[in-house]
N, C-alpha and C positions, 0 to 999 in steps of 0.2 A: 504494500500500500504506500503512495509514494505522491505527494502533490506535487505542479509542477511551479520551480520557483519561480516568482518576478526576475524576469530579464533584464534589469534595471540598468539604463543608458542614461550617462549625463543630459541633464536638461537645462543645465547654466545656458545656453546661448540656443536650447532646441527651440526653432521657429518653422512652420508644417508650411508648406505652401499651397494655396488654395488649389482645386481642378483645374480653374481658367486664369491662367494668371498675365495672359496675350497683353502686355502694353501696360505693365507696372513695371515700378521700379525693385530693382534687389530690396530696398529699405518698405514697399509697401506690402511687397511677396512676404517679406518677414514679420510684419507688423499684424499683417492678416492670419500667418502662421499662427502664432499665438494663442487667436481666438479660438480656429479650429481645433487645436493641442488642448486647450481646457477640458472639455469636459473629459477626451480620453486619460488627459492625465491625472483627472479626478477619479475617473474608477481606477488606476493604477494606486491611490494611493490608499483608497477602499480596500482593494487586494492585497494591502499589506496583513491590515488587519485581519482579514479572514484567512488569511494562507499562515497566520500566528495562531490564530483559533484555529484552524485545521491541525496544523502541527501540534498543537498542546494536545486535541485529541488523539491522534494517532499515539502520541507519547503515552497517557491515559490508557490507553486498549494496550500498549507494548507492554506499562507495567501491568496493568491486569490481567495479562496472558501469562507474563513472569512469575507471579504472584499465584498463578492458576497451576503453573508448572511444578514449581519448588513447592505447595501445598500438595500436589498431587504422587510427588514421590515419596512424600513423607506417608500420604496416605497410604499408598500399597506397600510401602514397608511395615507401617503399626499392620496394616490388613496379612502379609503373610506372618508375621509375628504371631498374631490373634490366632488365626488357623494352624500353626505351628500347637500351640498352646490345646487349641479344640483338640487336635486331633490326641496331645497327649491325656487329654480327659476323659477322651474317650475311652482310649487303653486301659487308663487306670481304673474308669469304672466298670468296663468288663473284667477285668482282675478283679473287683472287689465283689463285683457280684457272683464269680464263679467261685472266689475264697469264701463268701459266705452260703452258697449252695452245697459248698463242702464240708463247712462248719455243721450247718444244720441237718445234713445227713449223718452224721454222727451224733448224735444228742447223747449227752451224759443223765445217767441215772441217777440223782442223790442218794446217797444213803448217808445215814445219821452218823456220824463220828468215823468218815471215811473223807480221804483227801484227793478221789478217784478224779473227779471236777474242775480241780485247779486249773489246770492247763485247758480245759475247754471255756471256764469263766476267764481268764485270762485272756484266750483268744476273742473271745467274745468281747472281749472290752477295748482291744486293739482293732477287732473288725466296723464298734460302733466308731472308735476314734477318727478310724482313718474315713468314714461313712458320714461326718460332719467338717473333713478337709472338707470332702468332694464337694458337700454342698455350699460353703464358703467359696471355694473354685467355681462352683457353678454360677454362685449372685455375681462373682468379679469377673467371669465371662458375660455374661448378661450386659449387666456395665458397660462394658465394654464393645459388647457389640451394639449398643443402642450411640454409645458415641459415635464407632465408626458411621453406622447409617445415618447420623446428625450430621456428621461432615462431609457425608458423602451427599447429602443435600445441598448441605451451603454449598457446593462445589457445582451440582448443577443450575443451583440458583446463580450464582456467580458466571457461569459459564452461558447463562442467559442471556444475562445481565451483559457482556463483552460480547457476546452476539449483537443483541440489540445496537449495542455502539457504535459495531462494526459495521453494520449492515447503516445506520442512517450516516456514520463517516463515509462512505464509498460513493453514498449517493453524493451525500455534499461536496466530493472531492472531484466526483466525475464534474457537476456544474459548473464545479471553480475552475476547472481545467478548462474547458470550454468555451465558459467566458472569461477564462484570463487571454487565453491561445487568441484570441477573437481579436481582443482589445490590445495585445502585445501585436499583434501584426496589422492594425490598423495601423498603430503608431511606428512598427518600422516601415512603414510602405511609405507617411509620411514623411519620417525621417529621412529615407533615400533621396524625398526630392528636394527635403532640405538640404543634404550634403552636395545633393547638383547643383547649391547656388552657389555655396561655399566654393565648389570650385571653380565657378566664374567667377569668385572675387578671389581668387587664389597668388594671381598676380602682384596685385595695387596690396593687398593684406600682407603678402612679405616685408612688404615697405613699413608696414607698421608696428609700435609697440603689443604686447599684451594689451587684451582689453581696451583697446583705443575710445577714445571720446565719440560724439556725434560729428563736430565738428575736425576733429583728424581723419576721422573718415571721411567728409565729405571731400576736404582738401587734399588727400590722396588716389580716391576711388571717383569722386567724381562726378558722371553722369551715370556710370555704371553702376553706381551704390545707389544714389537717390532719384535720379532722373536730369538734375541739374548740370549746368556747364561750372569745369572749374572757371572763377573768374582769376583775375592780376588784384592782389592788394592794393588800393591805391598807395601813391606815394605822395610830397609834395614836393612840386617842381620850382617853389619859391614866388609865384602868383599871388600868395597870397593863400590860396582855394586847393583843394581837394579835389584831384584828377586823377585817370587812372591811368595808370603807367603803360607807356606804348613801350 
């Protein structure tokens, strides 16, 4: 699952140039640019946020999968653990139950001032001992299996729940793609035929500073920048008045 990022191009000096631009100047093609550029680069900046809210979902589902994993291995280890343990209770309690269908076929006979018994009441008291482990065993299996089936719920509650997630992030991720892809190639299509004017002012703009003024541009680029002729500074020729320099 994977959104796609904003393709993000300087926009310090991006100006879009209109469809029809037949008989304007470089400075009105870019002036115009502008206008057209706004609202694309208002959903570009819209798509910041949303492609930050997609991301923190996706991060959310990554750890609630993680979270789903590392709970899920702990589970089926306590689960063979558990079943390890069943299966020895089971053992033991066919052993007790065949040691005391053993016990009881043999039944001893009292008699008054004989000590024939001993060792059958003795057994018999070793057989109830071990006959109130098992059922001790038996509640702490119980126990036990009622937690695993508790966590084996939260686990598919949980694994609903990162479904759910999953499924309305994918939608939301395929839209944003879509119309990110949309709106990022409106704006490079733009941009191309901005950079086509850039390079008809590629010349006269070698000549000048970084960032140049309005007015160094006009006086280097000319009619080619704004439409206008460069003019001659006036000078004064000592008249008195203000002429312009032949």
């Amino acid at each position: 699952m994977k959104c796609v990022a904003l393709a993000l191009f300087s926009v310090s000096v991006l100006m879009i140039v209109p469809a029809n631009a037949h008989g304007q100047s470089i400075k009105d093609q870019m002036a115009a640019i502008n206008t057209e550029a706004a609202p694309f680069l208002a959903v570009r900046e819209a798509n910041r946020k949303t492609f930050a809210d997609l991301s923190q979902q996706l991060d959310d589902i990554n750890l609630g999968n993680a979270a789903l994993a590392k709970g899920a291995t702990q589970y089926k280890a306590d689960l063979a653990e558990y079943q390890m343990d069943i299966d020895a209770f089971d053992q033991a309690g066919a052993a007790q139950d065949k040691a005391v269908d053993a016990h009881n076929a043999h039944k001893c006979t009292y008699s008054q001032g004989s000590n024939a018994c001993d060792r059958y009441n003795q057994e018999k008291n070793r057989l109830d001992a071990v006959h109130q482990q098992l059922i001790d065993q038996q509640a702490s299996l119980a126990s036990r299996k009622a937690n695993l089936a508790a966590t084996a719920d939260k686990f598919r509650e949980l694994q609903k729940i990162i479904s759910d997630k999953t499924e309305k992030y994918m939608v939301a991720q395929k839209a944003y793609n879509a119309q990110n892809e949309e709106n990022e190639a409106k704006l490079a299509g733009l941009k191309a035929r901005y950079d086509a004017l850039l390079e008809k002012l590629k010349p006269c703009l070698a000549k000048l500073p970084p960032d140049p003024s309005e007015e160094k541009l006009h006086e280097v680029c000319g009619q080619l920048w704004d439409g206008n002729s460069i003019h001659s500074a006036p000078v004064n020729q000592g008249t008195g008045g203000i002429t312009p320099n032949k």
